[in-house]
PyMOL Python script that loads the backbone (N, CA, C, O; Angstrom):
from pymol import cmd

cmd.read_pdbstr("""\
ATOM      1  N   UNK A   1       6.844 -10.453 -31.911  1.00  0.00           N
ATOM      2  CA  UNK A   1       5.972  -9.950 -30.865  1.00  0.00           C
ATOM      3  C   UNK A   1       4.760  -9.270 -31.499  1.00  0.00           C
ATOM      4  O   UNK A   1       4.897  -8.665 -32.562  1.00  0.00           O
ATOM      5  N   UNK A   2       3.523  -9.351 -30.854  1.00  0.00           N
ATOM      6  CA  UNK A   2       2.096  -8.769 -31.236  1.00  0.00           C
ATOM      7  C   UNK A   2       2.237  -7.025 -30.963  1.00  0.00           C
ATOM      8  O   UNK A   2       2.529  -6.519 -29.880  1.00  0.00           O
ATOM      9  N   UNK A   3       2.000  -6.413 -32.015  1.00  0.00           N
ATOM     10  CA  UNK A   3       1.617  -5.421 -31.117  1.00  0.00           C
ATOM     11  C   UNK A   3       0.406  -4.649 -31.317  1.00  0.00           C
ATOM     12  O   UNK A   3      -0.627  -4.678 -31.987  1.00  0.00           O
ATOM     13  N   UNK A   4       1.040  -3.888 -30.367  1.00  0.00           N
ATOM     14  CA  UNK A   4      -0.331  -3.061 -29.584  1.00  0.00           C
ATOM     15  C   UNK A   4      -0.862  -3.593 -28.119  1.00  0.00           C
ATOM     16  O   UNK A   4      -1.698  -3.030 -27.412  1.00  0.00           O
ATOM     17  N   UNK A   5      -0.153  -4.843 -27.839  1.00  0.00           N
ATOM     18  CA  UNK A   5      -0.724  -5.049 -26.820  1.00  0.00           C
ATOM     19  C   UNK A   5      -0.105  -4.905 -25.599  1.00  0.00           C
ATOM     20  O   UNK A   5      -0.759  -4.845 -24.558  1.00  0.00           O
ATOM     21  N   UNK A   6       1.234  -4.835 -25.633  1.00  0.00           N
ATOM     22  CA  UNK A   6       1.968  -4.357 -24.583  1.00  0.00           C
ATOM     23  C   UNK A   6       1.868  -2.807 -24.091  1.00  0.00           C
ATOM     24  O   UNK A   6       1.823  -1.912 -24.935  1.00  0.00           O
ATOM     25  N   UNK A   7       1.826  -2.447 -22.341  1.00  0.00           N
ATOM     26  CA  UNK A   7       1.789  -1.001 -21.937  1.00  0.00           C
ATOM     27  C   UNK A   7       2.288  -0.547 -22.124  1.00  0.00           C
ATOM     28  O   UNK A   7       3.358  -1.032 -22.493  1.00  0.00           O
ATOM     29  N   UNK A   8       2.170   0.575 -22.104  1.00  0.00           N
ATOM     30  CA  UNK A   8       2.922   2.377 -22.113  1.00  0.00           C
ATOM     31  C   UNK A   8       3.218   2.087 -21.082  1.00  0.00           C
ATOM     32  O   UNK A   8       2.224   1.828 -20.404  1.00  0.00           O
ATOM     33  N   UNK A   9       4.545   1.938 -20.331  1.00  0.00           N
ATOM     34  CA  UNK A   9       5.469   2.561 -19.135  1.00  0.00           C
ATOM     35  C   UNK A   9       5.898   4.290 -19.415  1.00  0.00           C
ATOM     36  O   UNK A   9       6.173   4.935 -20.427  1.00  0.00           O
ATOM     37  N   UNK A  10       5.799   4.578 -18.122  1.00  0.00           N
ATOM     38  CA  UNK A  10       6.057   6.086 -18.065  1.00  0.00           C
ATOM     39  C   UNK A  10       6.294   5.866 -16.792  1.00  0.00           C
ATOM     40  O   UNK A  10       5.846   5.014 -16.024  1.00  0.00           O
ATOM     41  N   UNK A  11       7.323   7.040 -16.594  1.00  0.00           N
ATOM     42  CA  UNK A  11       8.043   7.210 -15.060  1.00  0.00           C
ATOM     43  C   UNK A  11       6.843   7.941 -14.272  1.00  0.00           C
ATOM     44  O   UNK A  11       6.044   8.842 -14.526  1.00  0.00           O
ATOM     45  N   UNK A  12       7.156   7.009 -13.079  1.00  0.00           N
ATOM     46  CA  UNK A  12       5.417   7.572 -11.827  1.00  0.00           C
ATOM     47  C   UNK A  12       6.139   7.517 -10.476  1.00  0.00           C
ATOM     48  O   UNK A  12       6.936   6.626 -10.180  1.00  0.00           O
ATOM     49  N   UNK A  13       5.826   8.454  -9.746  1.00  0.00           N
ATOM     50  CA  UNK A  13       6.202   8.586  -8.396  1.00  0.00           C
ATOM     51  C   UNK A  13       5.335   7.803  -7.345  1.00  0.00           C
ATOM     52  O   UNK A  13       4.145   8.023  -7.124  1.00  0.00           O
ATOM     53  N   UNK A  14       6.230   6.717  -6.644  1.00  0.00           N
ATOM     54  CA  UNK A  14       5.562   6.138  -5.664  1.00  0.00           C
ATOM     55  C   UNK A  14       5.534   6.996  -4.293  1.00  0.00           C
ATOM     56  O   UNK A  14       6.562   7.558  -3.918  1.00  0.00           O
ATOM     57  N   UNK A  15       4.281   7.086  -3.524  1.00  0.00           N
ATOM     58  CA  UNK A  15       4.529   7.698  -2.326  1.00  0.00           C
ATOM     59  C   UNK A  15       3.927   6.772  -1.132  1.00  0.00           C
ATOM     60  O   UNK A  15       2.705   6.679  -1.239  1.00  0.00           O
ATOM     61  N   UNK A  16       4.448   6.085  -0.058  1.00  0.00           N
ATOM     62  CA  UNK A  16       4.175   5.704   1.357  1.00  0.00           C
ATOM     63  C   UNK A  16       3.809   7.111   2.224  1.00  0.00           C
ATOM     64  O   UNK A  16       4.338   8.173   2.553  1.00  0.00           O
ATOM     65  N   UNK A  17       2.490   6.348   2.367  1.00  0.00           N
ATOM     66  CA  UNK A  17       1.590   8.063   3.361  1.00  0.00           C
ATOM     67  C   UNK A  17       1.800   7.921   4.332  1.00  0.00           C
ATOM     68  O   UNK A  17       1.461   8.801   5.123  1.00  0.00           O
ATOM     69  N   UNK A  18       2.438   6.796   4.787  1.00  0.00           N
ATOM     70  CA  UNK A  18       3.057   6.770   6.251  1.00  0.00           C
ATOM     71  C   UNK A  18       4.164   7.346   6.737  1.00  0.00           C
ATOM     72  O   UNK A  18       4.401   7.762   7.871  1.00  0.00           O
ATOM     73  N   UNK A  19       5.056   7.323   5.414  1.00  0.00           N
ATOM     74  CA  UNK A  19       6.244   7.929   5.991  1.00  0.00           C
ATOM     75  C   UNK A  19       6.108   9.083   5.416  1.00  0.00           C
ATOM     76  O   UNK A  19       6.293  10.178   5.948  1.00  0.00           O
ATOM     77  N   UNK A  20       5.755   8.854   4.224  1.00  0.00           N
ATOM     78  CA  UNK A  20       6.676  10.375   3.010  1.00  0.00           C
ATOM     79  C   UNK A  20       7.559  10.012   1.943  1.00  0.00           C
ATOM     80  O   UNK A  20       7.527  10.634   0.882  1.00  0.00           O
ATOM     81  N   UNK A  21       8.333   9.071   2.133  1.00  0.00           N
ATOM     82  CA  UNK A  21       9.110   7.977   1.342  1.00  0.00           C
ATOM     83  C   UNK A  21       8.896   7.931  -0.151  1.00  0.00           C
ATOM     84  O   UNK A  21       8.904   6.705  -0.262  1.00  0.00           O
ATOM     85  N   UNK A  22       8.759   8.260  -1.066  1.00  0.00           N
ATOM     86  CA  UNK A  22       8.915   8.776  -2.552  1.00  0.00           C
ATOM     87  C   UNK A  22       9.779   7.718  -3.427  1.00  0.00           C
ATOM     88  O   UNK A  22      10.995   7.787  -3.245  1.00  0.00           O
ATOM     89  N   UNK A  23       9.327   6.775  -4.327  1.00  0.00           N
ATOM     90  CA  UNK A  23       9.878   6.132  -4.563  1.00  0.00           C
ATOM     91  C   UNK A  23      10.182   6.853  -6.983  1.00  0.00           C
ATOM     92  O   UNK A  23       9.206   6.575  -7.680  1.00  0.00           O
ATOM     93  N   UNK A  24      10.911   7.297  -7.443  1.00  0.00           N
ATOM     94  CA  UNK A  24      10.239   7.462  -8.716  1.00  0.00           C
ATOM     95  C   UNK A  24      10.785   6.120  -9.950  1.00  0.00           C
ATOM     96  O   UNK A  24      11.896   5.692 -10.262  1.00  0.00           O
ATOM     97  N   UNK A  25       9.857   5.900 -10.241  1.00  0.00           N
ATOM     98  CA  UNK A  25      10.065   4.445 -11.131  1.00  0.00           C
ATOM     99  C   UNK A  25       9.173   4.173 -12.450  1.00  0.00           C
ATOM    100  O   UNK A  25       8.663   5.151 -12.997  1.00  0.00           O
ATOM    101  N   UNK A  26       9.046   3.382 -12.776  1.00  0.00           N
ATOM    102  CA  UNK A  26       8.332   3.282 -14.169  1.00  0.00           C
ATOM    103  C   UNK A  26       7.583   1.988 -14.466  1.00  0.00           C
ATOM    104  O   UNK A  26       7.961   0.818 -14.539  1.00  0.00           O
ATOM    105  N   UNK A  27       5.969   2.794 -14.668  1.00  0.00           N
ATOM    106  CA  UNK A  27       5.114   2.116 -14.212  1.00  0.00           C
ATOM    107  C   UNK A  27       3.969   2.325 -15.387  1.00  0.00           C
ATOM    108  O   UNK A  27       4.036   3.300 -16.136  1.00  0.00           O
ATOM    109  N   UNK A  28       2.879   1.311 -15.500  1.00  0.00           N
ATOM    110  CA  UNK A  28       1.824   1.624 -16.369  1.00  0.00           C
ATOM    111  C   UNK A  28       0.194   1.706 -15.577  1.00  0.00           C
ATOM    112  O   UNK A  28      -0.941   1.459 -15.985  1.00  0.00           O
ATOM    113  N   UNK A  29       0.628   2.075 -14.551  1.00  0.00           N
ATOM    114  CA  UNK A  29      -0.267   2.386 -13.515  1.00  0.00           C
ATOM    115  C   UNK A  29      -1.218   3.340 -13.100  1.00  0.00           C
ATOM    116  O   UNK A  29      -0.922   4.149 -12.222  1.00  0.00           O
ATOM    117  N   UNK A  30      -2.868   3.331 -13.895  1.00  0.00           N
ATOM    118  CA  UNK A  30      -3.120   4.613 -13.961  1.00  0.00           C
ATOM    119  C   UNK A  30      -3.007   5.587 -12.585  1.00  0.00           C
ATOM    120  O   UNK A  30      -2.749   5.199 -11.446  1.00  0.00           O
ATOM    121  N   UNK A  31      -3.284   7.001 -13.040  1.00  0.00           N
ATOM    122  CA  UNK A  31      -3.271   7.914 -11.633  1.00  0.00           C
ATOM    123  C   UNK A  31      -3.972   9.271 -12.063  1.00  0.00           C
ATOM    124  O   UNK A  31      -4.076   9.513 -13.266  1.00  0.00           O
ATOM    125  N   UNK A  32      -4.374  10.010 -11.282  1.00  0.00           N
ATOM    126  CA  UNK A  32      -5.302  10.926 -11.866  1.00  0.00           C
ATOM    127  C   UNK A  32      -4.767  12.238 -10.823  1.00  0.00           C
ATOM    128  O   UNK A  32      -5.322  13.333 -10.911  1.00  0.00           O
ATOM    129  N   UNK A  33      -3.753  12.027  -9.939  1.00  0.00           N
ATOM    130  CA  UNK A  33      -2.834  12.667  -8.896  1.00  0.00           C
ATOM    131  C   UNK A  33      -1.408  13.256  -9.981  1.00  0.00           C
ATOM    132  O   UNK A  33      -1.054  12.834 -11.082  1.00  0.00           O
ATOM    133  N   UNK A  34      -0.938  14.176  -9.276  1.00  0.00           N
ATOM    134  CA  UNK A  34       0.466  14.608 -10.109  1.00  0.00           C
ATOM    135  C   UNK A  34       1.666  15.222  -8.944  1.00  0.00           C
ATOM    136  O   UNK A  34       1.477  16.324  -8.430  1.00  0.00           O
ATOM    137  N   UNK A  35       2.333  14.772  -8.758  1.00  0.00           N
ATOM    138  CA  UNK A  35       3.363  15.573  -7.745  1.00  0.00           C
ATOM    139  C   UNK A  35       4.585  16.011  -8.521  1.00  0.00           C
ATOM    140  O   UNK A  35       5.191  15.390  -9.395  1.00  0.00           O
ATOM    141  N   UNK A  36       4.861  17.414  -7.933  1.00  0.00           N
ATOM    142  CA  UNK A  36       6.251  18.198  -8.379  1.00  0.00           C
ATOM    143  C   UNK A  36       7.400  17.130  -7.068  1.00  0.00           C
ATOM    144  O   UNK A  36       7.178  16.962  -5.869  1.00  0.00           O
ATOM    145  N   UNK A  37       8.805  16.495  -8.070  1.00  0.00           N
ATOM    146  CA  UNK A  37       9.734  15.310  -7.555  1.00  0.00           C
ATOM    147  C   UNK A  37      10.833  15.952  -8.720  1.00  0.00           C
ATOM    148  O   UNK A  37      10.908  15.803  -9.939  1.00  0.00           O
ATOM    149  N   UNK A  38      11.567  16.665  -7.825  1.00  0.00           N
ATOM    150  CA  UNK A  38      12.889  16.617  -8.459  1.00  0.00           C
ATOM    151  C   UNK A  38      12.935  17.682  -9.235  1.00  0.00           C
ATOM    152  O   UNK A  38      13.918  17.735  -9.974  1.00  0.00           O
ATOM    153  N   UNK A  39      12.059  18.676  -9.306  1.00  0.00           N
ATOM    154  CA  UNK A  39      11.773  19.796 -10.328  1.00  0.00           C
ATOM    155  C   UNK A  39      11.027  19.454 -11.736  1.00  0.00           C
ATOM    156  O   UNK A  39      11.077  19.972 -12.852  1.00  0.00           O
ATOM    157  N   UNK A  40      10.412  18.504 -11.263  1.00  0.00           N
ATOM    158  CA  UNK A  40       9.666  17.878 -12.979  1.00  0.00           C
ATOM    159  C   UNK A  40       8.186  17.802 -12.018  1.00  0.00           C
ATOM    160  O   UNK A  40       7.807  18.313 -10.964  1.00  0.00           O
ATOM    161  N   UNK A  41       7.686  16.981 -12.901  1.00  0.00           N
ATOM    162  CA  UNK A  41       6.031  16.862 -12.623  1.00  0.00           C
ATOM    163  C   UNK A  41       5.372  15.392 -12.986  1.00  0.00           C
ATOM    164  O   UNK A  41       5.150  15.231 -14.186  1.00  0.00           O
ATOM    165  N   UNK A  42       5.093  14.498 -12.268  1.00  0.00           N
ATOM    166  CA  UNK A  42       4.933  12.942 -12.734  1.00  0.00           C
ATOM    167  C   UNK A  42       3.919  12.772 -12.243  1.00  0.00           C
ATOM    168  O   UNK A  42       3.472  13.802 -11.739  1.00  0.00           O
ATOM    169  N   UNK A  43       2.921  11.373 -12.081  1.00  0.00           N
ATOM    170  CA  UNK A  43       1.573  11.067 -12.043  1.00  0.00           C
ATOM    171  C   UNK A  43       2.212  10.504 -10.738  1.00  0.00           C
ATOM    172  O   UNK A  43       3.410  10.384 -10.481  1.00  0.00           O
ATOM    173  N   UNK A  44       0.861  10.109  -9.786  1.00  0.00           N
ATOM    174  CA  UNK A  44       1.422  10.354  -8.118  1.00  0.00           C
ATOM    175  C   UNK A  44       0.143   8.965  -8.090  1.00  0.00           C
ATOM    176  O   UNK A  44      -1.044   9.017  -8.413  1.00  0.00           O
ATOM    177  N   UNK A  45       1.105   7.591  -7.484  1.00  0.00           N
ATOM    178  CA  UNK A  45       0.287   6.536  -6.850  1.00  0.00           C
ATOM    179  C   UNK A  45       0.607   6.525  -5.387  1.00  0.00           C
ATOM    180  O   UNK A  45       1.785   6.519  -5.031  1.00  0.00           O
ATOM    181  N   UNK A  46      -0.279   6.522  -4.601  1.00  0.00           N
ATOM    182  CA  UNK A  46      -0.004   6.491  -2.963  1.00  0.00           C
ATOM    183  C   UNK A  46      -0.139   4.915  -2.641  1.00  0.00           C
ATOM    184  O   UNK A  46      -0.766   4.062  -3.269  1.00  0.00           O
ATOM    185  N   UNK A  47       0.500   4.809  -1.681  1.00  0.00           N
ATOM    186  CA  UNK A  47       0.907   3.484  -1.420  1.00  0.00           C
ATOM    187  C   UNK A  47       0.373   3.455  -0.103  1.00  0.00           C
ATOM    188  O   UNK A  47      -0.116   4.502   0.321  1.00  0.00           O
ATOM    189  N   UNK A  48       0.379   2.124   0.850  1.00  0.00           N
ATOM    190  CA  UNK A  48      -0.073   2.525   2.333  1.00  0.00           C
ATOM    191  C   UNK A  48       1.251   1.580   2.966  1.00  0.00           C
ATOM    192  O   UNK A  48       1.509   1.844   4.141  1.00  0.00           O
ATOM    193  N   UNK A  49       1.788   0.915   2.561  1.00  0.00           N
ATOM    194  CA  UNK A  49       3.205   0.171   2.650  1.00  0.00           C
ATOM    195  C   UNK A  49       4.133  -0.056   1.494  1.00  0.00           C
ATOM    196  O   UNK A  49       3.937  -0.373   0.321  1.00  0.00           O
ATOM    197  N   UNK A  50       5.253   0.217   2.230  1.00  0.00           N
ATOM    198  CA  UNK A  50       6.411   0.352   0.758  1.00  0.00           C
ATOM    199  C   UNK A  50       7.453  -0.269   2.054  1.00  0.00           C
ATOM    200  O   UNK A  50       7.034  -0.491   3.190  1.00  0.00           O
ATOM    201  N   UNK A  51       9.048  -0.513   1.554  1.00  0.00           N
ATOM    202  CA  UNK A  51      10.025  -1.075   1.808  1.00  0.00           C
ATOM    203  C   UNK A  51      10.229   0.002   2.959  1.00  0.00           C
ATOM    204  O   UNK A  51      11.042  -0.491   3.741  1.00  0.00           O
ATOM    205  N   UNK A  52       9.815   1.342   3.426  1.00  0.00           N
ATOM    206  CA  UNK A  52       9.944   2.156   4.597  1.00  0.00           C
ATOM    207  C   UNK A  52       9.237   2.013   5.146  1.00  0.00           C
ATOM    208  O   UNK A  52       9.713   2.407   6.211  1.00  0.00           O
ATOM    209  N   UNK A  53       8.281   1.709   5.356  1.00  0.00           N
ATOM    210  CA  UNK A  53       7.144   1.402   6.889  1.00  0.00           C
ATOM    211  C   UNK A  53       7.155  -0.259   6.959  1.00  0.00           C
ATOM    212  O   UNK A  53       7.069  -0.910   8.000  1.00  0.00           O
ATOM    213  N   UNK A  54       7.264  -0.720   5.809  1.00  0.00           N
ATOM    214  CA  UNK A  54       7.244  -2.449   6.234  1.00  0.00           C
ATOM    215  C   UNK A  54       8.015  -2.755   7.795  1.00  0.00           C
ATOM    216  O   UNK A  54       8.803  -2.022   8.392  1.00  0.00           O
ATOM    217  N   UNK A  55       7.430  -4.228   8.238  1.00  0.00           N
ATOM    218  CA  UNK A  55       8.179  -4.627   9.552  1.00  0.00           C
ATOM    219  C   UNK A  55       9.407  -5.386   9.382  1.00  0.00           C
ATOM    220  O   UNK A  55      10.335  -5.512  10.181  1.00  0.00           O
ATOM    221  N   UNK A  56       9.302  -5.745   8.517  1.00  0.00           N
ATOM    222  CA  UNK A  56      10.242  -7.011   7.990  1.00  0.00           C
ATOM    223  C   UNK A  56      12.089  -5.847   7.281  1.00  0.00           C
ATOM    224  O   UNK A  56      13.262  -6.124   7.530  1.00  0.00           O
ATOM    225  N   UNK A  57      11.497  -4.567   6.371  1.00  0.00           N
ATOM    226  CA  UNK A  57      12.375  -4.166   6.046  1.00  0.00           C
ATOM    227  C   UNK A  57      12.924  -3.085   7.416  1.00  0.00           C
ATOM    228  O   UNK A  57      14.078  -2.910   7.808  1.00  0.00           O
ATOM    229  N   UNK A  58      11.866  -2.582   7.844  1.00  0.00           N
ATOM    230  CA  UNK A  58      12.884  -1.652   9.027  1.00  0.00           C
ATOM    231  C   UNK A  58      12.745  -2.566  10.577  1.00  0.00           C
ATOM    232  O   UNK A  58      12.745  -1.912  11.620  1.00  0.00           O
ATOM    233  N   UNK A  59      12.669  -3.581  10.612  1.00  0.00           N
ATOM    234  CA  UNK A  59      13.236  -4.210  11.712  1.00  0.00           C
ATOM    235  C   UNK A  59      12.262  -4.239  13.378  1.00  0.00           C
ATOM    236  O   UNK A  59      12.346  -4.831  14.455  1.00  0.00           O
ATOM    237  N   UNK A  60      11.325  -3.153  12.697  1.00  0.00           N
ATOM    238  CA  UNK A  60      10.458  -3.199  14.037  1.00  0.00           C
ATOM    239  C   UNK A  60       9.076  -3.892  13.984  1.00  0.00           C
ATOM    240  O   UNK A  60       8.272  -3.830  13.054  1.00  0.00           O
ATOM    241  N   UNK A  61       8.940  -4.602  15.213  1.00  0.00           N
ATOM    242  CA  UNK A  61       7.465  -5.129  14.941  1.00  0.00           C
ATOM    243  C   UNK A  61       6.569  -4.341  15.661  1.00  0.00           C
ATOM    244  O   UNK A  61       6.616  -3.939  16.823  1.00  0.00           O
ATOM    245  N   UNK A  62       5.403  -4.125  14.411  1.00  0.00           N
ATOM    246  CA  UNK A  62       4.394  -3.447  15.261  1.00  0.00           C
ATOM    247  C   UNK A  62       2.848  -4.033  14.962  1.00  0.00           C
ATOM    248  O   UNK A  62       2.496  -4.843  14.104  1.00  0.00           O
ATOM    249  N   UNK A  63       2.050  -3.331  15.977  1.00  0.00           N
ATOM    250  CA  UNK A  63       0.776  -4.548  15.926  1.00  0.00           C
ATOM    251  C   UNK A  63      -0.367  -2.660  14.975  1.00  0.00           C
ATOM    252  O   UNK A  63      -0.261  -1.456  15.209  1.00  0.00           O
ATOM    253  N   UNK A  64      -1.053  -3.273  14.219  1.00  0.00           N
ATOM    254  CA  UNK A  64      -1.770  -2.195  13.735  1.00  0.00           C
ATOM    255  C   UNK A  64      -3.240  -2.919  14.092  1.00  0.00           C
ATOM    256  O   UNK A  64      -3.100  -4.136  13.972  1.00  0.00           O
ATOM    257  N   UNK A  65      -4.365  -2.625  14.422  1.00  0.00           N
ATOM    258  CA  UNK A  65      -5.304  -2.564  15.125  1.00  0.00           C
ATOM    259  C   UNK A  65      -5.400  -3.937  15.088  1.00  0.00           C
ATOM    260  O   UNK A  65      -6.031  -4.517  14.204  1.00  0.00           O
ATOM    261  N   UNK A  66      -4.867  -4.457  15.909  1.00  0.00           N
ATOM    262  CA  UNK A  66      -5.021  -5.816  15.686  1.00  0.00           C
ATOM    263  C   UNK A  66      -5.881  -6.491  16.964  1.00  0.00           C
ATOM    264  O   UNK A  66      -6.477  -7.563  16.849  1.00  0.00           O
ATOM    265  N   UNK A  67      -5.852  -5.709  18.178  1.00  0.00           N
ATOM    266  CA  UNK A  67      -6.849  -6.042  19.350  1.00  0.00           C
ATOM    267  C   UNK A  67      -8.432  -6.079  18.913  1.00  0.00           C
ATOM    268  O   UNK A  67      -9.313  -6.864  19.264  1.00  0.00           O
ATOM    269  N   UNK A  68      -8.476  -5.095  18.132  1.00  0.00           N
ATOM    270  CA  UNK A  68      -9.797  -4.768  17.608  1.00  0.00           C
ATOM    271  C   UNK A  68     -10.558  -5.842  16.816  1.00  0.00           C
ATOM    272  O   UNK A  68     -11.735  -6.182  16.939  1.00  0.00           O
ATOM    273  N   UNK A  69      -9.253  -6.476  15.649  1.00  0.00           N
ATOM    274  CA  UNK A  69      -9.625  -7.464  14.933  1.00  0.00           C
ATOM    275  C   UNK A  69     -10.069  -8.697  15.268  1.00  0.00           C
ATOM    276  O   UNK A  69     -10.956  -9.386  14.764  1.00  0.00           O
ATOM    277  N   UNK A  70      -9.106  -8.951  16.475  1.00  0.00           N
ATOM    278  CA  UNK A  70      -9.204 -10.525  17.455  1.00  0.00           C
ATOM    279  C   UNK A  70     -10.745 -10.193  17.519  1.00  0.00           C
ATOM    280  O   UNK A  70     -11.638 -10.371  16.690  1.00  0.00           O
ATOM    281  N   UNK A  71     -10.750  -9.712  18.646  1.00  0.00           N
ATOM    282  CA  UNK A  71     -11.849  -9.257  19.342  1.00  0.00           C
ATOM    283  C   UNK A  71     -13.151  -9.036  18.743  1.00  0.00           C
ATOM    284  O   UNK A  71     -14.098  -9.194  19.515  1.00  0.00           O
ATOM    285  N   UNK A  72     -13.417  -8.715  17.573  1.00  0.00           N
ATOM    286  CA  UNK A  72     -14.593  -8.637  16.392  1.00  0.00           C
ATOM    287  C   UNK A  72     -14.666 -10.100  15.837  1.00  0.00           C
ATOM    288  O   UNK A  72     -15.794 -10.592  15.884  1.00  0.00           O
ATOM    289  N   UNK A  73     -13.694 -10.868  15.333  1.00  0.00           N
ATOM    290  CA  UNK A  73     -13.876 -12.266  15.121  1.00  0.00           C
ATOM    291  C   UNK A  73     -14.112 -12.695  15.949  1.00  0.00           C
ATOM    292  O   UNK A  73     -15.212 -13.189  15.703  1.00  0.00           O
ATOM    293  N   UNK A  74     -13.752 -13.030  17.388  1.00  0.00           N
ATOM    294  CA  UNK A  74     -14.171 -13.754  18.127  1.00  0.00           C
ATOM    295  C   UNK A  74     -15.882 -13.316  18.656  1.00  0.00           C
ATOM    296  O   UNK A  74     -16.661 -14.135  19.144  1.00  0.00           O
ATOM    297  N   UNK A  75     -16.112 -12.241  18.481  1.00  0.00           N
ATOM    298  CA  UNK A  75     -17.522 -12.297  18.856  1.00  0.00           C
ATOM    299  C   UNK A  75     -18.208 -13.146  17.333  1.00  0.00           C
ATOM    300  O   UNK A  75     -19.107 -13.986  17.282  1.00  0.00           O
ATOM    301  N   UNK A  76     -17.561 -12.670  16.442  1.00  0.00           N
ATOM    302  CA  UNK A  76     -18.533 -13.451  15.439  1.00  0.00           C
ATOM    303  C   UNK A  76     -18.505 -14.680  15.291  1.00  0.00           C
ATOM    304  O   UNK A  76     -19.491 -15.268  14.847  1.00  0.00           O
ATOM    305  N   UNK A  77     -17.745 -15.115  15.518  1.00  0.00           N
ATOM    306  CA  UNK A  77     -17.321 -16.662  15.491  1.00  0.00           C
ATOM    307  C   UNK A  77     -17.476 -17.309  16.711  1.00  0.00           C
ATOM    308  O   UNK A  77     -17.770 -18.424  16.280  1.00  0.00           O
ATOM    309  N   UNK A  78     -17.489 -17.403  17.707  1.00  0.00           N
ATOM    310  CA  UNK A  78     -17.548 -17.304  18.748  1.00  0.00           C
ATOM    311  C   UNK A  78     -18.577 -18.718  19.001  1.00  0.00           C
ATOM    312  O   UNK A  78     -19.668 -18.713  18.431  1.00  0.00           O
ATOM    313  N   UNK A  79     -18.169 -19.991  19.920  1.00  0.00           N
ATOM    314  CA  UNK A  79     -19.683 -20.663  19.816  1.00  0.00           C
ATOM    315  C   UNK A  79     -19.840 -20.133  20.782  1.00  0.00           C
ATOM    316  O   UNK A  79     -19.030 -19.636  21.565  1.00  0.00           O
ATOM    317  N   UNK A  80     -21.868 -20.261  20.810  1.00  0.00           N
ATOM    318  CA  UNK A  80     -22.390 -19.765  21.781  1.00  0.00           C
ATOM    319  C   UNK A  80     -22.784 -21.270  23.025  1.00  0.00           C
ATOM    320  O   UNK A  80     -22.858 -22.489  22.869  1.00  0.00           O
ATOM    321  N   UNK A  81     -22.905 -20.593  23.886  1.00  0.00           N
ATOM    322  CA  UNK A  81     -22.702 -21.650  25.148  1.00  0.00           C
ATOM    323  C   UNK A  81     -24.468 -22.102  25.175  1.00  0.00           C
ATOM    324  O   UNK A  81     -25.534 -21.489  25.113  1.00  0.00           O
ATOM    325  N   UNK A  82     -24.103 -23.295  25.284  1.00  0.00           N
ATOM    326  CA  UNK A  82     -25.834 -24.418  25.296  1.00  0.00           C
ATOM    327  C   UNK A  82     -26.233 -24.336  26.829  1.00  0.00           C
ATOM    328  O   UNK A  82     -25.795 -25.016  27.757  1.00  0.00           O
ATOM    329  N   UNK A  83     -27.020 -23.493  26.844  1.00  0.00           N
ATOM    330  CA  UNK A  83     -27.844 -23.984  28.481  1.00  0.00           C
ATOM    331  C   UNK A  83     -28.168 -25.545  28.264  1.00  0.00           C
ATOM    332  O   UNK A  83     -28.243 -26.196  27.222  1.00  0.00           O
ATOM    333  N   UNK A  84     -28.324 -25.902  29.537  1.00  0.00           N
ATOM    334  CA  UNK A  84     -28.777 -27.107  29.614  1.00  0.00           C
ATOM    335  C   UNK A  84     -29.921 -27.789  31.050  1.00  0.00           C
ATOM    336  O   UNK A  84     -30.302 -28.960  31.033  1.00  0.00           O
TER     337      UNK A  84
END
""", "prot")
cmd.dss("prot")
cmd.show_as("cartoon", "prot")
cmd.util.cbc("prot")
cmd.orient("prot")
């Protein structure tokens, strides 16, 4: 194996800001955040979906601004109607 070229893994706390959900694992992921987890002190990546807010893992379906989205494409896309 070459080295030098493989990462530094170091244990990093995942956090879902949706729930709170704290995941701690080991990662080479920079972060410039630090959270106290467990009585220690680790580098802090925020997440906006993890295996606790997903739909698929907790079973509920939900729509996140998704009226808004239709509704903005279809004006942009939209053909426009030909007088005639």
């Amino acid at each position: 194996m070459k080295k030098g070229i493989h990462p530094k893994y170091r244990p990093v706390v995942f956090k879902d800001v949706s729930t709170g959900y704290m995941l701690l694992t080991r990662s080479a992921a920079p972060s410039k955040e630090t959270i106290e987890y467990e009585g220690k002190t680790y580098p802090l990546i925020k997440v906006e979906i993890s295996s606790s807010s997903h739909p698929f893992f907790t079973g509920k379906k939900t729509l996140v601004d998704s009226a808004g989205r239709v509704e903005k494409f279809n004006k942009k896309y939209s053909k426009k109607k030909v007088s005639s």
